[in-house]
C-alpha positions as CSV (number, residue, x, y, z in Angstrom):
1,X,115.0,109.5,71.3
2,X,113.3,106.1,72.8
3,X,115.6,104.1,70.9
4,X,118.4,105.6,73.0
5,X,117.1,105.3,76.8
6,X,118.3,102.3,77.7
7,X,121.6,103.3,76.9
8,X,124.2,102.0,79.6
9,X,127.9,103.7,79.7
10,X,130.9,101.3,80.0
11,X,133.7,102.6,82.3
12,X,136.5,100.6,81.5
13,X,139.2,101.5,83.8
14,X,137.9,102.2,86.5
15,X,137.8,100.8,89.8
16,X,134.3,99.3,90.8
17,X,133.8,102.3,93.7
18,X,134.3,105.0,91.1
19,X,132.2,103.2,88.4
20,X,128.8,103.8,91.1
21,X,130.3,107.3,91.0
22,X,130.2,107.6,87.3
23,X,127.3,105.4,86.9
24,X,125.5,108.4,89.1
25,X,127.4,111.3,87.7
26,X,126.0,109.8,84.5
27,X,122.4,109.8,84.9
28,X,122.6,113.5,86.7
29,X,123.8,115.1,83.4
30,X,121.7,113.0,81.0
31,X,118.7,114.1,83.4
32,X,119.8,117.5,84.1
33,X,120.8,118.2,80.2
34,X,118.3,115.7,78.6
35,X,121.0,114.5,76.3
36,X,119.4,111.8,74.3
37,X,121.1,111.2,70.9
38,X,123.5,108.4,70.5
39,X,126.6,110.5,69.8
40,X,125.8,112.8,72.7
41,X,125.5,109.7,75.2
42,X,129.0,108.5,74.0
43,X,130.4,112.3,74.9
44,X,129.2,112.2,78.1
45,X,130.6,108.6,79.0
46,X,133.7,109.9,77.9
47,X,133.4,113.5,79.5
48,X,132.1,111.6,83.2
49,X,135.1,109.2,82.9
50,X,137.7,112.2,82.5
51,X,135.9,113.5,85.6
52,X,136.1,110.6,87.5
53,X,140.2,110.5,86.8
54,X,140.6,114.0,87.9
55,X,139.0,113.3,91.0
56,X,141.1,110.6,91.3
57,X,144.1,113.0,90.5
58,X,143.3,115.3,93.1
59,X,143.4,112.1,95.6
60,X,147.0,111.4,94.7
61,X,148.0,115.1,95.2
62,X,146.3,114.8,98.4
63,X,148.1,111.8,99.3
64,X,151.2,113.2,98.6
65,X,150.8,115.8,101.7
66,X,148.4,113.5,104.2
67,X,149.5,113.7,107.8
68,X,152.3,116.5,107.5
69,X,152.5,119.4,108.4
70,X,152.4,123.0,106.1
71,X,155.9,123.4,106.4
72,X,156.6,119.8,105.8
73,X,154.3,120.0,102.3
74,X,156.0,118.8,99.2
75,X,155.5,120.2,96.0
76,X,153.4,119.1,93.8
77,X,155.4,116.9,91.0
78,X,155.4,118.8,87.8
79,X,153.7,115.6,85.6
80,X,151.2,114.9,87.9
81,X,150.1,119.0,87.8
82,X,150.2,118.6,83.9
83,X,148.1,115.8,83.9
84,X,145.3,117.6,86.3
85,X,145.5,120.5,83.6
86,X,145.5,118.6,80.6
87,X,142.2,116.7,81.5
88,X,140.6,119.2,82.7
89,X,141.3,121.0,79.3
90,X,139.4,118.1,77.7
91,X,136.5,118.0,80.0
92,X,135.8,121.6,79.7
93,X,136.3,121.0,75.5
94,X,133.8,117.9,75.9
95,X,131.6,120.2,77.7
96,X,131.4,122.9,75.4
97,X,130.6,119.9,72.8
98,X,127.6,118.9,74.7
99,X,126.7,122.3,75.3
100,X,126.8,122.0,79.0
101,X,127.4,126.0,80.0
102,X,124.0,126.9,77.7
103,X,121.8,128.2,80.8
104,X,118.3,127.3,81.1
105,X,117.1,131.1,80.6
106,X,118.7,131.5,77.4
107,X,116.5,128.9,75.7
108,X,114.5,129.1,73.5
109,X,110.8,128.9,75.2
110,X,109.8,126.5,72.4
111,X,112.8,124.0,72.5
112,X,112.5,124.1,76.3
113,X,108.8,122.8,76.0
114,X,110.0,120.4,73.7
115,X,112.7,119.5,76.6
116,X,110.1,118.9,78.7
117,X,107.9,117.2,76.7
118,X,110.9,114.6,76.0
119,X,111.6,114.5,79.5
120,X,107.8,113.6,80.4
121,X,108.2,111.0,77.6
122,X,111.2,109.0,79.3
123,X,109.9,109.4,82.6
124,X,106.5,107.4,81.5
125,X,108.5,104.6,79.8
126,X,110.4,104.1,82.6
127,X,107.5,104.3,85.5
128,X,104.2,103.4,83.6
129,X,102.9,102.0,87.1
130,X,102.7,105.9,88.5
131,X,100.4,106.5,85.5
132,X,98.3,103.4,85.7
133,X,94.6,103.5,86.6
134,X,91.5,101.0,86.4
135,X,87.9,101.3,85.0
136,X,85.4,101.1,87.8
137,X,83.0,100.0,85.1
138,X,84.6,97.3,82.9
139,X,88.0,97.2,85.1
140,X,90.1,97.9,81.9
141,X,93.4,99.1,82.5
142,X,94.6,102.3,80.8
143,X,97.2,105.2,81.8
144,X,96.7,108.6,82.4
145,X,98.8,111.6,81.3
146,X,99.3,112.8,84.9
147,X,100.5,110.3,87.5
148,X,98.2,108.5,89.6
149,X,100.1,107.8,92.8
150,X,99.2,110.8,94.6
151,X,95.3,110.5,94.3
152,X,93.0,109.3,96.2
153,X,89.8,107.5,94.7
154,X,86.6,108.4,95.5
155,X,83.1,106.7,94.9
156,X,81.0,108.7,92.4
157,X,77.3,109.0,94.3
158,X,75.5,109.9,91.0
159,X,75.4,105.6,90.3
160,X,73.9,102.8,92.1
161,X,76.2,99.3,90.8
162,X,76.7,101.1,87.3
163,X,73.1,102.8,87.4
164,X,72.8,106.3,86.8
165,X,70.8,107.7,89.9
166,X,71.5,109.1,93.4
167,X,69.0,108.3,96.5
168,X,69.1,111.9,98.0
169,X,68.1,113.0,94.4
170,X,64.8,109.7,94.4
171,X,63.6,110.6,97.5
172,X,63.4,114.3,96.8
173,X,61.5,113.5,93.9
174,X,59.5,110.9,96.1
175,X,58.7,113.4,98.6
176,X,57.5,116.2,95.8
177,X,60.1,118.4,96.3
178,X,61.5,118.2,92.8
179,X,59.8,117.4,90.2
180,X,60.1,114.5,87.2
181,X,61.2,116.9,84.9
182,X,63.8,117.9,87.3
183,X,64.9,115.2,88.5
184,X,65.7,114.7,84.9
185,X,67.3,117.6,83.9
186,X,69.7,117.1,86.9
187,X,71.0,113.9,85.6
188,X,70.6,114.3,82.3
189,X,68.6,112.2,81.6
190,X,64.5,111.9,79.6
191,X,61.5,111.6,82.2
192,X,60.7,107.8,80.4
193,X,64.1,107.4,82.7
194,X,62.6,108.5,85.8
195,X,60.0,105.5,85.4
196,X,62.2,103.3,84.4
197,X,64.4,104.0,87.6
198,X,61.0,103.6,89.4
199,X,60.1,100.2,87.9
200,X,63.2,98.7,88.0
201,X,65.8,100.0,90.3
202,X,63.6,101.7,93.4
203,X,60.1,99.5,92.9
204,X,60.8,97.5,96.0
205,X,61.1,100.8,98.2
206,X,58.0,102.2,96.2
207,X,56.1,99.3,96.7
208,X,57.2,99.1,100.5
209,X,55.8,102.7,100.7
210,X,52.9,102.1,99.1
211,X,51.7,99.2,101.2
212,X,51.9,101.4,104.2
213,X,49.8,103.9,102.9
Protein backbone atom coordinates (compact mmCIF):
# COMPACT_ATOMS: atom_id res chain seq x y z
CA UNK A 1 0.00 0.00 0.00
CA UNK A 2 3.11 2.53 0.69
CA UNK A 3 4.23 2.17 -2.65
CA UNK A 4 0.95 3.78 -3.76
CA UNK A 5 0.57 6.97 -1.48
CA UNK A 6 2.14 9.38 -3.33
CA UNK A 7 -0.08 8.67 -6.03
CA UNK A 8 -1.19 12.09 -7.85
CA UNK A 9 -4.40 11.93 -10.30
CA UNK A 10 -4.00 13.73 -13.68
CA UNK A 11 -7.27 15.65 -14.82
CA UNK A 12 -6.71 16.28 -18.22
CA UNK A 13 -9.54 18.33 -19.45
CA UNK A 14 -10.35 20.13 -17.10
CA UNK A 15 -10.23 23.66 -16.40
CA UNK A 16 -7.70 24.64 -13.61
CA UNK A 17 -10.77 25.78 -11.09
CA UNK A 18 -12.35 22.36 -11.37
CA UNK A 19 -9.02 20.49 -11.19
CA UNK A 20 -8.64 22.07 -7.09
CA UNK A 21 -12.16 20.62 -7.07
CA UNK A 22 -11.21 17.20 -8.14
CA UNK A 23 -7.88 17.40 -6.61
CA UNK A 24 -10.15 17.74 -3.20
CA UNK A 25 -12.89 15.50 -4.17
CA UNK A 26 -9.99 13.08 -4.69
CA UNK A 27 -8.31 12.92 -1.43
CA UNK A 28 -11.99 12.83 0.44
CA UNK A 29 -12.80 9.45 -1.19
CA UNK A 30 -9.28 7.91 -1.01
CA UNK A 31 -9.50 9.07 2.80
CA UNK A 32 -12.93 8.27 3.45
CA UNK A 33 -12.71 4.71 1.51
CA UNK A 34 -8.96 4.05 2.15
CA UNK A 35 -8.60 3.04 -1.50
CA UNK A 36 -5.03 2.26 -1.81
CA UNK A 37 -4.16 -0.24 -4.68
CA UNK A 38 -3.04 1.03 -7.99
CA UNK A 39 -6.01 -0.05 -10.06
CA UNK A 40 -8.40 1.35 -7.50
CA UNK A 41 -6.56 4.86 -7.51
CA UNK A 42 -6.95 5.00 -11.42
CA UNK A 43 -10.98 4.24 -10.86
CA UNK A 44 -11.38 6.92 -8.69
CA UNK A 45 -9.44 9.57 -11.01
CA UNK A 46 -11.71 8.47 -13.50
CA UNK A 47 -14.96 8.13 -11.30
CA UNK A 48 -14.03 12.14 -9.69
CA UNK A 49 -13.46 13.33 -13.25
CA UNK A 50 -17.03 12.11 -14.47
CA UNK A 51 -18.21 13.91 -11.30
CA UNK A 52 -16.63 16.95 -11.97
CA UNK A 53 -18.22 16.99 -15.77
CA UNK A 54 -21.67 16.46 -14.43
CA UNK A 55 -21.29 19.22 -12.23
CA UNK A 56 -20.24 21.06 -14.92
CA UNK A 57 -23.42 19.75 -16.91
CA UNK A 58 -25.76 20.88 -14.38
CA UNK A 59 -24.06 24.46 -14.80
CA UNK A 60 -24.93 24.59 -18.57
CA UNK A 61 -28.66 23.53 -17.76
CA UNK A 62 -28.58 26.23 -15.32
CA UNK A 63 -27.31 28.68 -17.64
CA UNK A 64 -29.75 27.90 -20.07
CA UNK A 65 -32.67 29.32 -17.59
CA UNK A 66 -30.50 32.24 -15.56
CA UNK A 67 -32.32 35.49 -15.17
CA UNK A 68 -35.87 34.36 -16.59
CA UNK A 69 -38.62 33.87 -15.42
CA UNK A 70 -40.70 30.18 -14.70
CA UNK A 71 -42.88 30.86 -17.43
CA UNK A 72 -40.09 32.00 -19.64
CA UNK A 73 -38.01 28.51 -18.83
CA UNK A 74 -36.89 26.60 -21.77
CA UNK A 75 -36.70 23.08 -21.93
CA UNK A 76 -34.00 21.34 -21.32
CA UNK A 77 -32.34 20.17 -24.83
CA UNK A 78 -32.78 16.49 -25.27
CA UNK A 79 -28.69 15.72 -25.77
CA UNK A 80 -27.63 17.72 -23.14
CA UNK A 81 -30.33 15.61 -20.65
CA UNK A 82 -28.83 12.34 -22.22
CA UNK A 83 -25.47 13.28 -21.53
CA UNK A 84 -26.32 14.17 -17.58
CA UNK A 85 -27.91 10.50 -17.60
CA UNK A 86 -25.35 8.70 -19.39
CA UNK A 87 -22.57 9.88 -16.95
CA UNK A 88 -24.17 9.50 -14.16
CA UNK A 89 -24.81 5.90 -15.29
CA UNK A 90 -21.01 5.44 -15.35
CA UNK A 91 -20.31 7.12 -12.10
CA UNK A 92 -22.70 5.06 -10.30
CA UNK A 93 -21.11 1.75 -12.40
CA UNK A 94 -17.53 3.10 -11.27
CA UNK A 95 -18.86 3.30 -7.92
CA UNK A 96 -20.16 0.01 -7.49
CA UNK A 97 -16.58 -1.03 -8.80
CA UNK A 98 -14.88 0.64 -5.94
CA UNK A 99 -17.36 -0.48 -3.74
CA UNK A 100 -18.38 2.89 -2.62
CA UNK A 101 -22.25 2.03 -1.26
CA UNK A 102 -20.47 -0.86 1.23
CA UNK A 103 -21.47 0.90 4.66
CA UNK A 104 -19.12 1.00 7.38
CA UNK A 105 -21.46 -1.32 9.77
CA UNK A 106 -21.48 -4.01 7.42
CA UNK A 107 -17.82 -4.71 7.66
CA UNK A 108 -16.18 -7.09 8.73
CA UNK A 109 -14.76 -6.06 12.42
CA UNK A 110 -11.44 -7.61 11.39
CA UNK A 111 -10.97 -5.95 7.88
CA UNK A 112 -12.17 -2.69 9.46
CA UNK A 113 -9.17 -2.91 12.03
CA UNK A 114 -7.10 -3.62 9.31
CA UNK A 115 -8.60 -0.30 7.67
CA UNK A 116 -7.58 1.47 10.43
CA UNK A 117 -4.41 0.09 10.96
CA UNK A 118 -3.59 1.15 7.14
CA UNK A 119 -5.00 4.31 7.73
CA UNK A 120 -2.68 5.02 10.97
CA UNK A 121 0.13 3.75 8.56
CA UNK A 122 -0.32 6.57 5.91
CA UNK A 123 -1.09 9.11 8.30
CA UNK A 124 2.53 8.57 10.06
CA UNK A 125 4.39 8.60 6.65
CA UNK A 126 2.97 11.63 5.80
CA UNK A 127 3.27 13.64 9.35
CA UNK A 128 6.27 11.85 11.23
CA UNK A 129 6.88 15.35 13.04
CA UNK A 130 3.35 14.78 15.14
CA UNK A 131 5.03 11.53 16.34
CA UNK A 132 8.42 12.79 17.02
CA UNK A 133 9.91 12.94 20.46
CA UNK A 134 13.59 13.41 22.15
CA UNK A 135 15.49 11.45 24.83
CA UNK A 136 15.98 13.70 27.90
CA UNK A 137 18.92 11.41 28.61
CA UNK A 138 21.06 10.95 25.35
CA UNK A 139 18.78 13.41 23.24
CA UNK A 140 18.16 10.63 20.55
CA UNK A 141 15.42 11.20 18.40
CA UNK A 142 12.82 8.35 18.05
CA UNK A 143 8.81 8.35 17.22
CA UNK A 144 6.11 7.30 19.19
CA UNK A 145 3.13 5.27 18.18
CA UNK A 146 0.70 8.02 19.50
CA UNK A 147 1.22 11.54 18.39
CA UNK A 148 3.06 13.90 20.38
CA UNK A 149 1.67 17.32 19.65
CA UNK A 150 -0.91 17.41 22.14
CA UNK A 151 1.45 16.63 25.27
CA UNK A 152 2.92 18.51 27.39
CA UNK A 153 6.47 17.48 28.96
CA UNK A 154 6.99 17.28 32.36
CA UNK A 155 10.29 16.96 34.49
CA UNK A 156 10.58 13.57 36.15
CA UNK A 157 11.49 14.56 40.16
CA UNK A 158 12.73 10.98 40.81
CA UNK A 159 16.47 12.31 39.04
CA UNK A 160 18.86 14.93 39.85
CA UNK A 161 21.02 15.74 36.10
CA UNK A 162 20.46 11.84 35.14
CA UNK A 163 20.86 10.63 38.93
CA UNK A 164 18.33 8.47 40.26
CA UNK A 165 17.24 10.24 43.59
CA UNK A 166 14.58 12.82 44.79
CA UNK A 167 15.36 15.54 47.69
CA UNK A 168 12.00 15.17 49.50
CA UNK A 169 12.83 11.45 49.58
CA UNK A 170 17.11 12.41 51.14
CA UNK A 171 15.92 14.55 53.58
CA UNK A 172 13.24 12.19 54.95
CA UNK A 173 15.82 9.75 55.19
CA UNK A 174 18.14 12.54 56.70
CA UNK A 175 15.70 13.43 59.22
CA UNK A 176 14.99 9.51 60.28
CA UNK A 177 11.77 9.37 59.05
CA UNK A 178 12.39 6.59 56.60
CA UNK A 179 14.76 4.40 56.84
CA UNK A 180 17.85 3.18 54.44
CA UNK A 181 16.14 0.20 53.67
CA UNK A 182 13.27 2.24 52.60
CA UNK A 183 14.45 4.74 51.05
CA UNK A 184 15.75 1.91 48.94
CA UNK A 185 12.91 -0.04 48.33
CA UNK A 186 11.15 3.18 47.10
CA UNK A 187 13.46 3.73 44.35
CA UNK A 188 14.48 0.56 43.74
CA UNK A 189 17.39 0.55 44.34
CA UNK A 190 20.27 -1.67 47.02
CA UNK A 191 21.17 0.29 50.40
CA UNK A 192 25.23 0.32 48.96
CA UNK A 193 23.15 2.99 46.77
CA UNK A 194 21.92 5.05 49.50
CA UNK A 195 25.78 5.60 50.45
CA UNK A 196 26.83 6.12 47.42
CA UNK A 197 24.09 8.98 46.87
CA UNK A 198 25.50 10.15 50.33
CA UNK A 199 29.17 10.26 49.29
CA UNK A 200 28.87 11.47 46.00
CA UNK A 201 25.72 13.34 45.16
CA UNK A 202 24.46 14.99 48.71
CA UNK A 203 28.08 14.98 50.71
CA UNK A 204 28.29 18.67 50.39
CA UNK A 205 24.82 19.15 52.16
CA UNK A 206 25.86 16.28 54.65
CA UNK A 207 29.01 17.78 55.37
CA UNK A 208 27.37 21.29 55.70
CA UNK A 209 25.05 19.70 58.37
CA UNK A 210 27.56 18.09 59.97
CA UNK A 211 29.77 21.13 60.68
CA UNK A 212 26.95 22.71 62.39
CA UNK A 213 26.39 20.17 64.70
Amino acid sequence: MAENSNYKPEFQGLITKEKHTAEKLFEAYRDRYNISSFSDLQLLTTLVFREILQIRYKKKISSLNKNLAVKDAQIIPRHLMDSLDSNEEKILILKEKLNLFKERQEEDPFNYLETLKKKFELYRKDYPEEFKTTCPFCSEVFFLNIRTTNYKESKLKLYKDKVLCNEHLWHCYKENKITKTDMASILNVSADYVDWLESKIYYKETKTNNDRE
